[in-house]
MIRODO-142958 format. One record per residue: residue in one letter; x negated, y negated, z of N, C-alpha, C in turn. Coordinates in pm, 1 decimal. Example, Ala and Ser with C-alpha at 12.3 -4.5 7.8 and 13.67 -1.06 7.14 Angstrom:
% MIRODO-142958
<pt><residu>a</residu><n_xx>-1319.0</n_xx><n_yy>569.0</n_yy><n_zz>780.0</n_zz><ca_xx>-1230.0</ca_xx><ca_yy>450.0</ca_yy><ca_zz>780.0</ca_zz><c_xx>-1320.0</c_xx><c_yy>330.0</c_yy><c_zz>780.0</c_zz></pt>
<pt><residu>s</residu><n_xx>-1285.0</n_xx><n_yy>225.0</n_yy><n_zz>708.0</n_zz><ca_xx>-1367.0</ca_xx><ca_yy>106.0</ca_yy><ca_zz>714.0</ca_zz><c_xx>-1290.0</c_xx><c_yy>-3.0</c_yy><c_zz>787.0</c_zz></pt>
% end
This chain:
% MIRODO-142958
<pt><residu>x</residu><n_xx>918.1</n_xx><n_yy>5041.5</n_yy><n_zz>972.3</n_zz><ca_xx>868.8</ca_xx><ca_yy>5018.2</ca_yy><ca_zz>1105.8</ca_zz><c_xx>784.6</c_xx><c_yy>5138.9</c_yy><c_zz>1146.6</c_zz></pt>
<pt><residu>x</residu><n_xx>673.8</n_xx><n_yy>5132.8</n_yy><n_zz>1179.0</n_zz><ca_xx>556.2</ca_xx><ca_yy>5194.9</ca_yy><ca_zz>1238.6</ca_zz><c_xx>539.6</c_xx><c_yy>5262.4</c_yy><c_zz>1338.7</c_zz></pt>
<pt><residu>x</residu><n_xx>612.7</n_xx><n_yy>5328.4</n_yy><n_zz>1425.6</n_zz><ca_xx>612.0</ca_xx><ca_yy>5372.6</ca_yy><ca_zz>1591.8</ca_zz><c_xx>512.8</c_xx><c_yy>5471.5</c_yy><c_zz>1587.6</c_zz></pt>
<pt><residu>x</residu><n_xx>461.2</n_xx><n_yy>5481.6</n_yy><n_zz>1736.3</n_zz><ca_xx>359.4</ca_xx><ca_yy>5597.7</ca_yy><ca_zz>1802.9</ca_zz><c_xx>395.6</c_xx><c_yy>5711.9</c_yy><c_zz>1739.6</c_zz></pt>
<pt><residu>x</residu><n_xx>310.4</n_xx><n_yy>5804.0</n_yy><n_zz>1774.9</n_zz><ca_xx>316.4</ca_xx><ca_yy>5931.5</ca_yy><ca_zz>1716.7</ca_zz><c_xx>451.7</c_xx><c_yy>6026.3</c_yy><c_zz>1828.8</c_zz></pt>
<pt><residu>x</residu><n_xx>384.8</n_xx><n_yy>6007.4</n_yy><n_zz>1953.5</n_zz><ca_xx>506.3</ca_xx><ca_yy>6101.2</ca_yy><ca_zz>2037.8</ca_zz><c_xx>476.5</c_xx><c_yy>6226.4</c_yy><c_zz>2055.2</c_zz></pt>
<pt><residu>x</residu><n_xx>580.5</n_xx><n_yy>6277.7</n_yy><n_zz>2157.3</n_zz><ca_xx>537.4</ca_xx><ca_yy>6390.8</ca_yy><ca_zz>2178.3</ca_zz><c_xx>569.7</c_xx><c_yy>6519.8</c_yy><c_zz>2084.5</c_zz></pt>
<pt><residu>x</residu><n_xx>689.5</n_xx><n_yy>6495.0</n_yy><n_zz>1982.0</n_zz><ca_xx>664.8</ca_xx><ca_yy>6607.9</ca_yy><ca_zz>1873.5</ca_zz><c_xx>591.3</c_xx><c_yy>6554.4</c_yy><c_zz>1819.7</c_zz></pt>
<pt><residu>x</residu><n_xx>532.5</n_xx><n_yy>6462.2</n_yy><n_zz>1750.6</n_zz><ca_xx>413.2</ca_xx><ca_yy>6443.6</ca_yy><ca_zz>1660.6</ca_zz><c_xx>311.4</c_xx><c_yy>6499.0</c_yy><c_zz>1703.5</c_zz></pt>
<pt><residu>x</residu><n_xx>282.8</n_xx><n_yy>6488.0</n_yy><n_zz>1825.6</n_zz><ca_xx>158.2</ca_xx><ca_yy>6549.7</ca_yy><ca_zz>1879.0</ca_zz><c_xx>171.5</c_xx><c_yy>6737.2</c_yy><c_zz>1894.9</c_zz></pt>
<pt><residu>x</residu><n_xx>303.6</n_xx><n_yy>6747.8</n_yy><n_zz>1932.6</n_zz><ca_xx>313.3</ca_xx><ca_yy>6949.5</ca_yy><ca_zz>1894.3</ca_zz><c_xx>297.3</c_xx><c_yy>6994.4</c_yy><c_zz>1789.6</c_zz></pt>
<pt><residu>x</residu><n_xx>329.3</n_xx><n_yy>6931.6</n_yy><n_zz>1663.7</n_zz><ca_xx>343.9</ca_xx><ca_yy>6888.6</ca_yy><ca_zz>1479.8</ca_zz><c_xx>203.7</c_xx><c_yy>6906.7</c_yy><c_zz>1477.4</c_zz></pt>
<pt><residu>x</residu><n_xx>125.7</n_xx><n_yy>6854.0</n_yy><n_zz>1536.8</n_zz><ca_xx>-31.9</ca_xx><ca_yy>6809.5</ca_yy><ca_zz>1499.4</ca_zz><c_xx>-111.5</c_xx><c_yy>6956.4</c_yy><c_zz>1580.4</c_zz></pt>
<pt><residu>x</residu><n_xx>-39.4</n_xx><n_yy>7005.1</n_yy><n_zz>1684.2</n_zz><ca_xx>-141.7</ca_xx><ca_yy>7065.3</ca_yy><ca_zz>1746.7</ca_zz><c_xx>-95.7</c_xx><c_yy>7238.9</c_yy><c_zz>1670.8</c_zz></pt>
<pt><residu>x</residu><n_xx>8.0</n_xx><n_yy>7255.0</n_yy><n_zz>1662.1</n_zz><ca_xx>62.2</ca_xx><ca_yy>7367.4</ca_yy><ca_zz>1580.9</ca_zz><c_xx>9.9</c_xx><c_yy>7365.6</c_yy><c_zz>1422.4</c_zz></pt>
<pt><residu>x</residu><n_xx>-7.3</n_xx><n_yy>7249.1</n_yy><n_zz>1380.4</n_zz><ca_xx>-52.6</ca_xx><ca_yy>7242.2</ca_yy><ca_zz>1249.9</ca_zz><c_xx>-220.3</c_xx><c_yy>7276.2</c_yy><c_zz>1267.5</c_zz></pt>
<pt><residu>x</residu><n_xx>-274.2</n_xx><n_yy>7233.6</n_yy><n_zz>1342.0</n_zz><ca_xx>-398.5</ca_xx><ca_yy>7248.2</ca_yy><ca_zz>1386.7</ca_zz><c_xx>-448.6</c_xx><c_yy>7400.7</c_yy><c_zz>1383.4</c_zz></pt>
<pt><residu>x</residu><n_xx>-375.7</n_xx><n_yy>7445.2</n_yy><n_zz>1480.1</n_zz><ca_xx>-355.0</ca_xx><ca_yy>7613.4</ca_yy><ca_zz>1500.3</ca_zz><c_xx>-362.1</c_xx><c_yy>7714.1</c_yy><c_zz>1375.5</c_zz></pt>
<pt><residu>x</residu><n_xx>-273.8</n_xx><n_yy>7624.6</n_yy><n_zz>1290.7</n_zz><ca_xx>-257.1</ca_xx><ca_yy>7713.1</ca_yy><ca_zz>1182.6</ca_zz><c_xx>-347.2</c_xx><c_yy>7681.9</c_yy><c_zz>1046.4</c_zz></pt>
<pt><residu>x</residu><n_xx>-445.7</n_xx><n_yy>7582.9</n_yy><n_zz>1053.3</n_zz><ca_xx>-500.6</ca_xx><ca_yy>7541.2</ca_yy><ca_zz>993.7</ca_zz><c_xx>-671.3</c_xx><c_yy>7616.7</c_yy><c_zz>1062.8</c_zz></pt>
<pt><residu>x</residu><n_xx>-717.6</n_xx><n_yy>7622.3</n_yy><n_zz>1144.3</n_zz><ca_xx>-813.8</ca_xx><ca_yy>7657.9</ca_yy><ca_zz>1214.2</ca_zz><c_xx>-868.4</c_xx><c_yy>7810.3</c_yy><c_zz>1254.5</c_zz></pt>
<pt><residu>x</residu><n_xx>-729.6</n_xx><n_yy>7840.1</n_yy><n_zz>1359.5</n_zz><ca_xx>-695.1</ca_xx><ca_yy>7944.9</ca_yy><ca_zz>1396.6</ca_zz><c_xx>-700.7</c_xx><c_yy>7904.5</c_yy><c_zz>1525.9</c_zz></pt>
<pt><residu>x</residu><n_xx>-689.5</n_xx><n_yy>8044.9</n_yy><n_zz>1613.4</n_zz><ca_xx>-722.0</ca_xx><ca_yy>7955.5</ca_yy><ca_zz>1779.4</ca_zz><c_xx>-881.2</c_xx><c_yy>8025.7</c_yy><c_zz>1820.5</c_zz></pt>
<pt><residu>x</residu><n_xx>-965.2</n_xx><n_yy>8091.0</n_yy><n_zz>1733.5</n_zz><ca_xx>-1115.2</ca_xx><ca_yy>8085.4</ca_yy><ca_zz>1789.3</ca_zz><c_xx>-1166.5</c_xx><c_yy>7959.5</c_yy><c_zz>1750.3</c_zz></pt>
<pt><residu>x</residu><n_xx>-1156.6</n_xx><n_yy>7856.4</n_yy><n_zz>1675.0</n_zz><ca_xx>-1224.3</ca_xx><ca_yy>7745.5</ca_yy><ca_zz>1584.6</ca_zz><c_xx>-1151.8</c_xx><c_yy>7628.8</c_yy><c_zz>1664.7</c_zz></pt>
<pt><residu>x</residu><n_xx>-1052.9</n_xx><n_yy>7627.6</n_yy><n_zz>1753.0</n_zz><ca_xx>-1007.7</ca_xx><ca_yy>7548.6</ca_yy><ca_zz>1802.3</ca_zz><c_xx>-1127.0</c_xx><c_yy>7439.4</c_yy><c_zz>1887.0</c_zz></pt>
<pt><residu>x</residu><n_xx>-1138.0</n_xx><n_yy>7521.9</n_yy><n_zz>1993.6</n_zz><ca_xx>-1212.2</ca_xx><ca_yy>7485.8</ca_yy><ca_zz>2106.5</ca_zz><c_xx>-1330.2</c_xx><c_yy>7440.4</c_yy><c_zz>2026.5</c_zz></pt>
<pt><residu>x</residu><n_xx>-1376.0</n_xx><n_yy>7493.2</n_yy><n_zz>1937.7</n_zz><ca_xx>-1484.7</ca_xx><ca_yy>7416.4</ca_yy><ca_zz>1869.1</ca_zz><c_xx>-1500.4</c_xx><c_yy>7288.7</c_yy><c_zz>1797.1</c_zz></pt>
<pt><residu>x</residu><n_xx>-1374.0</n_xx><n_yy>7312.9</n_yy><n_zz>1752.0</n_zz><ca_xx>-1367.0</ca_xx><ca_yy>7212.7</ca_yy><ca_zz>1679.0</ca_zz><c_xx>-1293.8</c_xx><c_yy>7066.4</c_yy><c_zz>1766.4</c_zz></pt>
<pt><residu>x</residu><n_xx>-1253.1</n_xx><n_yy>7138.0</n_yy><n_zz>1880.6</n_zz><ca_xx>-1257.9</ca_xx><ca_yy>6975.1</ca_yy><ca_zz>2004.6</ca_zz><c_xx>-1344.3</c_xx><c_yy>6939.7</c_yy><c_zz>2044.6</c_zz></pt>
<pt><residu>x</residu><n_xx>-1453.8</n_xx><n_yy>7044.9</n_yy><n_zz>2106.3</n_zz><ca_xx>-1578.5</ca_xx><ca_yy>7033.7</ca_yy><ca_zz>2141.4</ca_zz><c_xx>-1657.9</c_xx><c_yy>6908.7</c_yy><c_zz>2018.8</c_zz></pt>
<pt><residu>x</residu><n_xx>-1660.2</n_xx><n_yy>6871.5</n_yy><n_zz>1940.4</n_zz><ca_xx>-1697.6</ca_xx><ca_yy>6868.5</ca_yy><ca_zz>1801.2</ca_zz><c_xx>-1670.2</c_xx><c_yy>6719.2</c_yy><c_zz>1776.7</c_zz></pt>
<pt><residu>x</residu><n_xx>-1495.6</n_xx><n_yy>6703.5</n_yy><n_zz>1790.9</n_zz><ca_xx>-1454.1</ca_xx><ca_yy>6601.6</ca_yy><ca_zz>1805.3</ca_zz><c_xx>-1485.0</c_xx><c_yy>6533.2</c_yy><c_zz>1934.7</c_zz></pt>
<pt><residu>x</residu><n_xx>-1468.2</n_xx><n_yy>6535.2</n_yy><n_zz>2041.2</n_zz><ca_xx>-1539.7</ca_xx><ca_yy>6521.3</ca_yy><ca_zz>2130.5</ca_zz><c_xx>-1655.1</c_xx><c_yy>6443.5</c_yy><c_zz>2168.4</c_zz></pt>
<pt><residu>x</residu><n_xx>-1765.7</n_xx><n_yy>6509.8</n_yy><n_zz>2123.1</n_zz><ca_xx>-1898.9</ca_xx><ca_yy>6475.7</ca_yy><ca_zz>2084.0</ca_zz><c_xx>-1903.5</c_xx><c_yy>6317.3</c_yy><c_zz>1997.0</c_zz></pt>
<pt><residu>x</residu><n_xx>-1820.5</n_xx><n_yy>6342.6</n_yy><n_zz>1928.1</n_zz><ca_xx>-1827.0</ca_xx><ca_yy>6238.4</ca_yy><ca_zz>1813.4</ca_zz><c_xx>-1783.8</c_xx><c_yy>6114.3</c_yy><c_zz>1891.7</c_zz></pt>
<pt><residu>x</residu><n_xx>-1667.6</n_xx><n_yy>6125.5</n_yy><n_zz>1949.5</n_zz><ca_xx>-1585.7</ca_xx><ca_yy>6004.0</ca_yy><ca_zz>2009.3</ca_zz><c_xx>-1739.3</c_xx><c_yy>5950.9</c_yy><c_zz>2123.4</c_zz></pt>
<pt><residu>x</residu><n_xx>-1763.9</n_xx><n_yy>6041.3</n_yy><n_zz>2175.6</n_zz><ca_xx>-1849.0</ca_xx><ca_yy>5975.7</ca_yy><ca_zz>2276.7</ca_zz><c_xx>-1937.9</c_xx><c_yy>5881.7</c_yy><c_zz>2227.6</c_zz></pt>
<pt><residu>x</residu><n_xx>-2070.3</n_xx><n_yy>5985.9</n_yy><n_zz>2107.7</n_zz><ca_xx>-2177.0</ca_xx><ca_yy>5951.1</ca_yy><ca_zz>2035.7</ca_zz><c_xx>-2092.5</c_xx><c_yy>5755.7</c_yy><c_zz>2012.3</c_zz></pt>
<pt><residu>x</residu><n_xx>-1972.4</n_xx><n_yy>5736.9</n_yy><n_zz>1941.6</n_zz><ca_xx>-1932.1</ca_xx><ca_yy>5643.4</ca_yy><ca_zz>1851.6</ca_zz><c_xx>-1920.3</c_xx><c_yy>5541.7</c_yy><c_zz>2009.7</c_zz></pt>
<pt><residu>x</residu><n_xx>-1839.6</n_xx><n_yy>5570.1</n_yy><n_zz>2126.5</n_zz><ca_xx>-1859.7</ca_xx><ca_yy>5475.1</ca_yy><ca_zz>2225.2</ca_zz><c_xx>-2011.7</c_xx><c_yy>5427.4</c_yy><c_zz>2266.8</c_zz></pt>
<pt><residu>x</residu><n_xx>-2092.6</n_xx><n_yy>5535.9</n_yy><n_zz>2289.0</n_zz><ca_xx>-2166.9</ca_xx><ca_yy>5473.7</ca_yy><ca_zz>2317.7</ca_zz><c_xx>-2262.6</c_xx><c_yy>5346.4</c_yy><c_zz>2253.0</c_zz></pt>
<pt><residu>x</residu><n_xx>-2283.4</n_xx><n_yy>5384.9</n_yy><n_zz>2097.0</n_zz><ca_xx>-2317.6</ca_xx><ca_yy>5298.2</ca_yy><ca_zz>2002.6</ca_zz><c_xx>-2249.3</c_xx><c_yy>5154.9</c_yy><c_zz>2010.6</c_zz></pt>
<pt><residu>x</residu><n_xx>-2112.8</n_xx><n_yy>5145.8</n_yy><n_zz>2053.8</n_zz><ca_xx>-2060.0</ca_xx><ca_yy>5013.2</ca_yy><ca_zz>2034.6</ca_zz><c_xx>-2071.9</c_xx><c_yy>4988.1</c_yy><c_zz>2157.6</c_zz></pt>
<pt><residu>x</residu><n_xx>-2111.8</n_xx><n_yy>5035.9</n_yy><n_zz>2281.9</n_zz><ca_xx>-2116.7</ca_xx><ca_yy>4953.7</ca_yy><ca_zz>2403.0</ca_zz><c_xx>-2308.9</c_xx><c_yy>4939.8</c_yy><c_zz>2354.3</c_zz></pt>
<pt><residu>x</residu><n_xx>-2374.1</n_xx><n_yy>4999.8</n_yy><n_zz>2308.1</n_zz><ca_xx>-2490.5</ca_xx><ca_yy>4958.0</ca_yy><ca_zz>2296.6</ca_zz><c_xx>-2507.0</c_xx><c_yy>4813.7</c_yy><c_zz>2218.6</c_zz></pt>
<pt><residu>x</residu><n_xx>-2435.2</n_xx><n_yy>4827.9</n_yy><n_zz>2100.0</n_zz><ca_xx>-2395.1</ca_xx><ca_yy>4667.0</ca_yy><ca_zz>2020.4</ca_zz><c_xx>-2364.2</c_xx><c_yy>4569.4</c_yy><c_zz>2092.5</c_zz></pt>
<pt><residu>x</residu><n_xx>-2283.6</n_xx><n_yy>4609.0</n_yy><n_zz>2233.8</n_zz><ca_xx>-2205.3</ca_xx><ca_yy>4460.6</ca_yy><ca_zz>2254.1</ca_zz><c_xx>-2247.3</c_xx><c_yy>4482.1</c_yy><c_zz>2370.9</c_zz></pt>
<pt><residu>x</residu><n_xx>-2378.5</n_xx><n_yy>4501.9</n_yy><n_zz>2424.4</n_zz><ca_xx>-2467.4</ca_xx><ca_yy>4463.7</ca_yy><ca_zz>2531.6</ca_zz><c_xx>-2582.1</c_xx><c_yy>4399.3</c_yy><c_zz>2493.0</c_zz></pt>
<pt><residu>x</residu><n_xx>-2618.8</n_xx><n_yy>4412.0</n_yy><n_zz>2345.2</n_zz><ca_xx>-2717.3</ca_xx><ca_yy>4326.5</ca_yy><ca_zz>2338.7</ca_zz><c_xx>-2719.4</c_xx><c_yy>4193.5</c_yy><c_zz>2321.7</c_zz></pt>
<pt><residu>x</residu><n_xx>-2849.2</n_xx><n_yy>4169.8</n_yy><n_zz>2407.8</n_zz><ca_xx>-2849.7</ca_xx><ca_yy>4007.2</ca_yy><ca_zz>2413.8</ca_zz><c_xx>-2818.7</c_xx><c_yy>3946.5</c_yy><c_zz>2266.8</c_zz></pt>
<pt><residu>x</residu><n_xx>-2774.6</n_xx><n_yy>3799.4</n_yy><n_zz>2254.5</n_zz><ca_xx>-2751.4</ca_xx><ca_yy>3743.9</ca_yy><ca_zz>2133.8</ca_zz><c_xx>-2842.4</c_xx><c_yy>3673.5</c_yy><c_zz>2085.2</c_zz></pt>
<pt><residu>x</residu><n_xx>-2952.8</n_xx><n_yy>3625.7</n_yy><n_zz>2161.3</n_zz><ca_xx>-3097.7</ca_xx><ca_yy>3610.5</ca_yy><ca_zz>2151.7</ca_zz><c_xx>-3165.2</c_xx><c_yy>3649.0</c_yy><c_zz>2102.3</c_zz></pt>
<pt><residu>x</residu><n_xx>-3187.4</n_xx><n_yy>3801.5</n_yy><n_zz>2101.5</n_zz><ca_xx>-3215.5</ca_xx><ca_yy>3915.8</ca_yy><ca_zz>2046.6</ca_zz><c_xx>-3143.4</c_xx><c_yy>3918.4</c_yy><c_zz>1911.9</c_zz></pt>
<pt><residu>x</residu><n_xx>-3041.6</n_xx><n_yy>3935.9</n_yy><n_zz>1886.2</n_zz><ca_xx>-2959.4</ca_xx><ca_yy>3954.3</ca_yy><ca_zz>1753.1</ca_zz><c_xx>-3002.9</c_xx><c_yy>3833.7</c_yy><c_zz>1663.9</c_zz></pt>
<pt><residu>x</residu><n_xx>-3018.5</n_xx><n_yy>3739.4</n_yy><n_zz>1703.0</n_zz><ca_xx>-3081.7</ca_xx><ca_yy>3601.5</ca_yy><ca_zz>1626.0</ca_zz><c_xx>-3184.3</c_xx><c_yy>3604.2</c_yy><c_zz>1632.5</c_zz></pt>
<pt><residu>x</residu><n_xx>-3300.6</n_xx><n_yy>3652.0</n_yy><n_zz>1669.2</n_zz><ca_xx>-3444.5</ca_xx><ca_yy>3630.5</ca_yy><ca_zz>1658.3</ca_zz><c_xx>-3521.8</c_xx><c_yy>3729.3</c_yy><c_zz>1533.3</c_zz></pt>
<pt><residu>x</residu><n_xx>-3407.4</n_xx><n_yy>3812.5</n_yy><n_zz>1580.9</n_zz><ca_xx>-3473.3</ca_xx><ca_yy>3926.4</ca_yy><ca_zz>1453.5</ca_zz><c_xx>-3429.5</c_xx><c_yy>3941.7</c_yy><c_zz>1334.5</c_zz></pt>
<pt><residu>x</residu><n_xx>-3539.0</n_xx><n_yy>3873.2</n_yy><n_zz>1234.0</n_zz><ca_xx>-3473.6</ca_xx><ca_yy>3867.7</ca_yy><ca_zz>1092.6</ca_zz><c_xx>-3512.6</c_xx><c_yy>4025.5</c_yy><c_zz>1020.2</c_zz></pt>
<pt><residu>x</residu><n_xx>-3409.7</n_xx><n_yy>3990.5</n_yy><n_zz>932.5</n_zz><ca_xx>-3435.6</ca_xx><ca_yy>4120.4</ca_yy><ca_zz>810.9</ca_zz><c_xx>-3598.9</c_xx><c_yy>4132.7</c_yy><c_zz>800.9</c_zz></pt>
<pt><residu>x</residu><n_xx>-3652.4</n_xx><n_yy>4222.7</n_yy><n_zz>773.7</n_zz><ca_xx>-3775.5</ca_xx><ca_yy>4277.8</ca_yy><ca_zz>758.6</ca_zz><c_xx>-3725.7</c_xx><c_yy>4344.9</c_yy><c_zz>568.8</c_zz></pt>
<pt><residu>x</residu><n_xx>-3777.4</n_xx><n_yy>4263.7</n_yy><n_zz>487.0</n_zz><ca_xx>-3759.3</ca_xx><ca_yy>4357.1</ca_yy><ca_zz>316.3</ca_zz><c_xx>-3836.3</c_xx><c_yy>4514.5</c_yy><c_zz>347.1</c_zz></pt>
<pt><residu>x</residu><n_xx>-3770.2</n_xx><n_yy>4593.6</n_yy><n_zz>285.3</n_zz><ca_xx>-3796.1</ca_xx><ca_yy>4712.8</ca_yy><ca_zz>288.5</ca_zz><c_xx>-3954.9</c_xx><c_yy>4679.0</c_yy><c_zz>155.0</c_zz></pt>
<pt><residu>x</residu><n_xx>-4041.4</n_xx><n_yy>4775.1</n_yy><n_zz>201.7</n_zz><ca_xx>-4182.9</ca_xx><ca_yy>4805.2</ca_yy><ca_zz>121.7</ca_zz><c_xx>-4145.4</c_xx><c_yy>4830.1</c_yy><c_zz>9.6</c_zz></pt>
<pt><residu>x</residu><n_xx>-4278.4</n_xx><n_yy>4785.2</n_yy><n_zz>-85.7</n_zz><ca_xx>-4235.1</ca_xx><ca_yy>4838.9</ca_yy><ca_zz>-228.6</ca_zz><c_xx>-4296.0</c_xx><c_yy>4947.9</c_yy><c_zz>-253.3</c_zz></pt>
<pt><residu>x</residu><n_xx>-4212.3</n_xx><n_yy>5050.8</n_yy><n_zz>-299.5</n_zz><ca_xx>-4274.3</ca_xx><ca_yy>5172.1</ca_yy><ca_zz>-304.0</ca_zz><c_xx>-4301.9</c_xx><c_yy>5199.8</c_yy><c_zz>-442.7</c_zz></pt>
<pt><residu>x</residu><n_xx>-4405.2</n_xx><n_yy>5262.2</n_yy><n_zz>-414.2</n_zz><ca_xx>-4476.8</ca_xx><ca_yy>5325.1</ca_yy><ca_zz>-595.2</ca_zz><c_xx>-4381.9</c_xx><c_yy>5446.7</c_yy><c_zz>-669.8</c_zz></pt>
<pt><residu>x</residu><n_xx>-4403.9</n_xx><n_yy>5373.9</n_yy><n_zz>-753.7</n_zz><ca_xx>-4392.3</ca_xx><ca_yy>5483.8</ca_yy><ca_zz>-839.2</ca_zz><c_xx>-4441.9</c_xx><c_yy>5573.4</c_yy><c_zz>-923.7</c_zz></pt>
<pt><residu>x</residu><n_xx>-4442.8</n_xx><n_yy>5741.3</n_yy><n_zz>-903.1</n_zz><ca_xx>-4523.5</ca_xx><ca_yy>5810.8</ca_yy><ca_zz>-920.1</ca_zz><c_xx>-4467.3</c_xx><c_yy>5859.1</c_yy><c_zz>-1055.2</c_zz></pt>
<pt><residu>x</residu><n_xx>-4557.7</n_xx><n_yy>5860.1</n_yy><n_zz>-1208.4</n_zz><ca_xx>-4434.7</ca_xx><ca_yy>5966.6</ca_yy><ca_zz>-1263.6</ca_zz><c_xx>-4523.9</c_xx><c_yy>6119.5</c_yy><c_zz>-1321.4</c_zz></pt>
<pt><residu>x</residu><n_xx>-4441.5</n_xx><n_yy>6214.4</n_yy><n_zz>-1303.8</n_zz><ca_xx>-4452.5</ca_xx><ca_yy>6321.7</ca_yy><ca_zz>-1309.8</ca_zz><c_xx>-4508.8</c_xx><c_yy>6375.5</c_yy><c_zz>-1386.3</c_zz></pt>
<pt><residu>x</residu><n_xx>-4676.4</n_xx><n_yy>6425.3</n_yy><n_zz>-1424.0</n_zz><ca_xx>-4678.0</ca_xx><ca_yy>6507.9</ca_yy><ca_zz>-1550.8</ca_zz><c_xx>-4665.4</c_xx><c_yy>6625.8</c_yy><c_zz>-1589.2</c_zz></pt>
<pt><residu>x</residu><n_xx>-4613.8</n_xx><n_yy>6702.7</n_yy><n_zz>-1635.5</n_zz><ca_xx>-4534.6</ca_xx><ca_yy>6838.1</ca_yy><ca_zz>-1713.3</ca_zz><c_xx>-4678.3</c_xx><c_yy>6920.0</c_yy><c_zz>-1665.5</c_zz></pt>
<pt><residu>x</residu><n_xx>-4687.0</n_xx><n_yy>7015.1</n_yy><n_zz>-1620.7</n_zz><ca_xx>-4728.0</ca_xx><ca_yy>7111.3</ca_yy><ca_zz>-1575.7</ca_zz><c_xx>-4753.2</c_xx><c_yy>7222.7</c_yy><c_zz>-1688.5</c_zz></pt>
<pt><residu>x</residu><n_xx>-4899.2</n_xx><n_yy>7291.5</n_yy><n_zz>-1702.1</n_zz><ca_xx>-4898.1</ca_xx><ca_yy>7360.2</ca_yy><ca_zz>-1837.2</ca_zz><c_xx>-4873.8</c_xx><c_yy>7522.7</c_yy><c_zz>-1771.4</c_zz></pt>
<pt><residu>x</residu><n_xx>-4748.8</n_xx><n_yy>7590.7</n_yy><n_zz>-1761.9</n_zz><ca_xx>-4668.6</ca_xx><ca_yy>7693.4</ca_yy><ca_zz>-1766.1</ca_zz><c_xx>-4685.0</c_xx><c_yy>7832.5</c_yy><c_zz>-1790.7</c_zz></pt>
<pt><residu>x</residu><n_xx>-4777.5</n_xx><n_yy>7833.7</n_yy><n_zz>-1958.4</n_zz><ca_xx>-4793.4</ca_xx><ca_yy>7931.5</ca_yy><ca_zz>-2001.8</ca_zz><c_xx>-4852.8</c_xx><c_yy>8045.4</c_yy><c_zz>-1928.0</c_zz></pt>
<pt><residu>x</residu><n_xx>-4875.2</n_xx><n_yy>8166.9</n_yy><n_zz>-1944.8</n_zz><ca_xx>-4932.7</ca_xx><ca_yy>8255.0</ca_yy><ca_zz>-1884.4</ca_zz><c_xx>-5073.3</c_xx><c_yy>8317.7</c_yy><c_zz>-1940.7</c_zz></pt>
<pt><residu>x</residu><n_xx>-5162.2</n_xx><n_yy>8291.1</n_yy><n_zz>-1885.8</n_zz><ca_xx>-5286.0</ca_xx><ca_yy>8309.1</ca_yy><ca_zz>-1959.2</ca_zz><c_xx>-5315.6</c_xx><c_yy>8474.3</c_yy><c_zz>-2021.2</c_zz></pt>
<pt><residu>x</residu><n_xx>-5350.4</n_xx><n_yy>8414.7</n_yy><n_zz>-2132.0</n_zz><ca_xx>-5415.9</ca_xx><ca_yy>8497.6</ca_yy><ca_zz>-2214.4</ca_zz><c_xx>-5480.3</c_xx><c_yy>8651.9</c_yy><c_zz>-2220.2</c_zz></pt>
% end
């Protein structure tokens, strides 16, 4: 059976944290996390505001065919 983490899990996690980091890298590294959680909300409220109209009208576009260049060996030596 599966239960929440709790409140020693969460002292477990934040002491382990501590000692894994230190406490200057802390604040950074929430700051950090942080950032991320937001960046990731906002992306999925951007997904699930767009019209569905929109999501169906626009087909795949194939990516270009790109050339291929191949490389010729470069003459190295040092002159004479």
């Amino acid at each position: 059976m599966l239960s929440g983490i709790g409140t020693p899990g969460i002292i477990m996690l934040v002491i382990l944290a501590l000692l894994l980091f230190g406490p200057n890298k802390l604040p950074e590294l929430g700051r950090a996390v942080g950032r991320t959680f937001r960046e990731f909300k906002e992306g999925a409220r951007d997904v699930m505001s767009e019209p569905e109209s929109v999501k169906k009208s626009e087909a795949p576009v194939p990516p270009a065919p790109q050339k291929v260049v191949a490389e010729v060996p470069q003459d190295r030596r040092l002159p004479e």
